[in-house]
C-alpha positions as a Markdown table, in Angstrom:
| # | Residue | x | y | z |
|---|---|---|---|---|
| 1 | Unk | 127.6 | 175.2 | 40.3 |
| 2 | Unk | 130.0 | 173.4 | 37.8 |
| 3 | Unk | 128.2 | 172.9 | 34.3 |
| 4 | Unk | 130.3 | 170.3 | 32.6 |
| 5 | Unk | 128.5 | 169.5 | 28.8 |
| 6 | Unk | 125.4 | 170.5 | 30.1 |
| 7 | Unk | 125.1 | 168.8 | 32.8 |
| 8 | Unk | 124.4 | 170.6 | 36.2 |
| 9 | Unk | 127.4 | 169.4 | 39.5 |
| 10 | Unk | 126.7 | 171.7 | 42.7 |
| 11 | Unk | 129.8 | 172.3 | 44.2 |
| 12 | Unk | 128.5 | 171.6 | 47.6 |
| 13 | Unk | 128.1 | 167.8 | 47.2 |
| 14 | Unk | 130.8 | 165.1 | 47.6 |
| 15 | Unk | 130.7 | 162.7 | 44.0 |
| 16 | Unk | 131.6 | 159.4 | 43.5 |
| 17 | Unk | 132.6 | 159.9 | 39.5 |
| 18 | Unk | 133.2 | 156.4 | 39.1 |
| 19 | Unk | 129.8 | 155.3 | 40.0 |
| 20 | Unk | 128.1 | 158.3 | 39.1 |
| 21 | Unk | 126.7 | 159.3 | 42.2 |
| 22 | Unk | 126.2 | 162.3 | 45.1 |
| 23 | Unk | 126.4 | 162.7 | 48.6 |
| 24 | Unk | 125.0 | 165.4 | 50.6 |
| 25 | Unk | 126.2 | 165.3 | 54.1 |
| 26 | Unk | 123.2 | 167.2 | 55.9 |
| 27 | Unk | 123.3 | 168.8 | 59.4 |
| 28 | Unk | 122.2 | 165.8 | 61.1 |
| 29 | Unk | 125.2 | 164.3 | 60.5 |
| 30 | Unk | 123.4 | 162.2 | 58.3 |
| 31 | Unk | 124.0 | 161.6 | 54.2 |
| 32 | Unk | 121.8 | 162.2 | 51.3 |
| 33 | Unk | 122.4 | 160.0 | 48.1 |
| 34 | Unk | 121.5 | 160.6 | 44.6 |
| 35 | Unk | 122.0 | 160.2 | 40.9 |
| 36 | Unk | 124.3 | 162.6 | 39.0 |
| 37 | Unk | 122.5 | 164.8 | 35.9 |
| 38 | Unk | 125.3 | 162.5 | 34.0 |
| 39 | Unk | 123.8 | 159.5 | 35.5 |
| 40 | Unk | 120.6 | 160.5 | 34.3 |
| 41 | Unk | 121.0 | 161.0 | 31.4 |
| 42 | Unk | 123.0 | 157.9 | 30.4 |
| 43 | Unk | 120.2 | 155.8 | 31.7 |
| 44 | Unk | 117.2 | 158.2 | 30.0 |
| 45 | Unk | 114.0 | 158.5 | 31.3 |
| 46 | Unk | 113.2 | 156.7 | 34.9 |
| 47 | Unk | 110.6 | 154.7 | 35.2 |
| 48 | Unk | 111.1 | 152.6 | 37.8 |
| 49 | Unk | 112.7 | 152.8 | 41.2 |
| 50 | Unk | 113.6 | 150.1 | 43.9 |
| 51 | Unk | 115.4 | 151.1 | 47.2 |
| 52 | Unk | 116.2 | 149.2 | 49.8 |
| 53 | Unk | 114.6 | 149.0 | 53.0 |
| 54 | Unk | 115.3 | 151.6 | 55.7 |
| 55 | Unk | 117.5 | 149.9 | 58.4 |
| 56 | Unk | 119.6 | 148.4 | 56.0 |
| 57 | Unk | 123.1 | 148.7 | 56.7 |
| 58 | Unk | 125.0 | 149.2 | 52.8 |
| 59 | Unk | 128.8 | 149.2 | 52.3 |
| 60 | Unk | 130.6 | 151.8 | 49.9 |
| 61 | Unk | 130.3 | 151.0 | 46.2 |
| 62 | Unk | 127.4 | 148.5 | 47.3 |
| 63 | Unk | 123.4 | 149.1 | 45.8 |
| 64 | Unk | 121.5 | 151.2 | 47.5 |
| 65 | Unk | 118.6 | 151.2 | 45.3 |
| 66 | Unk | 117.7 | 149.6 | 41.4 |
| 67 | Unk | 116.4 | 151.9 | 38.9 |
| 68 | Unk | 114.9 | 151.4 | 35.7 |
| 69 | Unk | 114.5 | 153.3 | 32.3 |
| 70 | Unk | 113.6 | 152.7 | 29.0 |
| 71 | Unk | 117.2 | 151.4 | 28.0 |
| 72 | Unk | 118.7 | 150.3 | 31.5 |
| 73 | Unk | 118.7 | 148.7 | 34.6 |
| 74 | Unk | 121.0 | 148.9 | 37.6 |
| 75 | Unk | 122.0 | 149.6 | 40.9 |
| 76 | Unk | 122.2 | 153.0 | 42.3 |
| 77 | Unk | 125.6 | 152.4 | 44.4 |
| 78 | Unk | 126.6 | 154.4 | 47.3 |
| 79 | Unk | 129.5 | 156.5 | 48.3 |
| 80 | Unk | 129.9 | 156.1 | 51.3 |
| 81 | Unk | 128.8 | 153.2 | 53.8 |
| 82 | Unk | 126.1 | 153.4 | 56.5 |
| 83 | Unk | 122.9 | 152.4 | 57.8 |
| 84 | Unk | 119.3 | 153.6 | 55.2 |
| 85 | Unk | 117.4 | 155.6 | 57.8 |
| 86 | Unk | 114.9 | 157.4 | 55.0 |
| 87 | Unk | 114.0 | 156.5 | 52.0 |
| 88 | Unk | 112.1 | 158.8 | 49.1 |
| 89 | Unk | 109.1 | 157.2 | 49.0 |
| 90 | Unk | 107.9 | 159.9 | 46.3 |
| 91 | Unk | 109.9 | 158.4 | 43.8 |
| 92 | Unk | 107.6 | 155.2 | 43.2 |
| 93 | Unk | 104.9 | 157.0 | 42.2 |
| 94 | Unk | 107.2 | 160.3 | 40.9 |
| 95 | Unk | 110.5 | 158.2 | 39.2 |
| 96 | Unk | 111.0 | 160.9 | 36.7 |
| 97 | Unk | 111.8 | 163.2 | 39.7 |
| 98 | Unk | 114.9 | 161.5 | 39.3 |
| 99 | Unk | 116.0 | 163.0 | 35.6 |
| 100 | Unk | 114.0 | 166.4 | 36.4 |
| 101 | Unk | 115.5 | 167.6 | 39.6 |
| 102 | Unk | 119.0 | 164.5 | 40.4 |
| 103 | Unk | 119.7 | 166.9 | 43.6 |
| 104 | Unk | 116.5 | 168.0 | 44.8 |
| 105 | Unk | 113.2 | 166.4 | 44.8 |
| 106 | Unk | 114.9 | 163.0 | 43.0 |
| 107 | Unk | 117.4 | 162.0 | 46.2 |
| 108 | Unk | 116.9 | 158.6 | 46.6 |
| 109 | Unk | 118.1 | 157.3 | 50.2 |
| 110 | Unk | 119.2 | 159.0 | 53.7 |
| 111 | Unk | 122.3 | 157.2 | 55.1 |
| 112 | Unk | 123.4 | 157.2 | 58.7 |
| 113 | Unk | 127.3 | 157.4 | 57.8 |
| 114 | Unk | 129.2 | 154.4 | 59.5 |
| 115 | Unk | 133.0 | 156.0 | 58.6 |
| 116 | Unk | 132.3 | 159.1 | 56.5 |
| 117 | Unk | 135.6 | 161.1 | 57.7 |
| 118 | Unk | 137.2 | 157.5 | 56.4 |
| 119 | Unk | 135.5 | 157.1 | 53.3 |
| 120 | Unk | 134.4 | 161.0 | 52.4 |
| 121 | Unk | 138.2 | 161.6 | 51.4 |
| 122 | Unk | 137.7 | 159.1 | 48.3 |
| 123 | Unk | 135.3 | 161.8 | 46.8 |
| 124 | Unk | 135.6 | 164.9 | 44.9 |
| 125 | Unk | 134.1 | 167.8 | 45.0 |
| 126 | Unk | 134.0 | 171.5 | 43.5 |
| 127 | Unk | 136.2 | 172.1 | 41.0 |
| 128 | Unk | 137.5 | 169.0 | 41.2 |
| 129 | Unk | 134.4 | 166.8 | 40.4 |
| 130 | Unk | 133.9 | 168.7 | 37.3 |
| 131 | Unk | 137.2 | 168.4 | 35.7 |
| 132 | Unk | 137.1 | 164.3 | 36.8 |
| 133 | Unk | 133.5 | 164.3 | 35.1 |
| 134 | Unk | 134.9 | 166.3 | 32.3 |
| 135 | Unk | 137.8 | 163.6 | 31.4 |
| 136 | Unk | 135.0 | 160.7 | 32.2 |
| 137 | Unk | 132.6 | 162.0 | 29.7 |
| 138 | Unk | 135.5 | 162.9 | 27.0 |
| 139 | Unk | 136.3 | 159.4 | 27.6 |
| 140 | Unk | 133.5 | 157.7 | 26.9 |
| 141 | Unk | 132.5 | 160.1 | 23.9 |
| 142 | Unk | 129.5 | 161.4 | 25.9 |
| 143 | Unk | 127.6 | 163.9 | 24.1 |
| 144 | Unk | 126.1 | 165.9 | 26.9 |
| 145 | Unk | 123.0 | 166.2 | 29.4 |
| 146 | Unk | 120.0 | 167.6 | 27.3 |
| 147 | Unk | 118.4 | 170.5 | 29.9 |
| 148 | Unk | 114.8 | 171.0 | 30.4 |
């Protein structure tokens, strides 16, 4: 896993650097979507999450859900485009799940992928992600994730 200025990127997921956002794509076929650490920690502590509905079809760069913390609201946008088939219902009454586990516990919507070999290429990964994070966060004067 790529630790860029403290903030955790597991080589295994596909990131949309721009946006700030991962995708998992998961045995099923299916995609997982998330919040980078980076993401989290530029917004601050979640306290407020609002997906959309499951059956909703999204296109890339398009909201998949509106979070809110303390100093920020704004969509959660996805990577790739598809149809919601889940959503993570534990985050409205869990939102920090979000800042305390972005990969795990704090994934916010499951996307049926509608042209992920199409749109997947866009995205980075491994070694890759980190050194694009790496030049986004130098570039914006980021100061780094705080870890738990």
């Amino acid at each position: 896993m790529a630790n860029v200025k403290g903030c955790n990127l597991p080589d295994d997921l596909y990131y949309n650097v721009e946006n700030n956002v991962w995708a998992r794509r998961e045995a099923d076929g299916n995609v997982t979507v998330g919040m980078t650490a980076y993401a989290c920690a530029l917004a601050g502590q979640i306290v407020s999450v609002t997906p959309k509905k499951a059956g909703k079809a999204i296109e890339q760069n398009k909201s998949v859900s509106t979070v809110e913390s303390g100093k920020w609201v704004g969509p959660v946008k996805t990577p790739v485009s598809g149809e919601i088939v889940a959503v993570n219902e534990d985050l409205a009454g869990k939102p920090a799940s979000i800042n305390s586990d972005p990969y795990g516990a704090g994934w916010m919507v499951k996307l049926k992928p509608s042209n992920w070999d199409g749109e997947a290429g866009g995205l980075v990964t491994g070694a890759a992600a980190a050194s694009a994070f790496e030049a986004k966060m130098n570039a914006e004067g980021f100061g780094g994730c705080s870890q738990a």
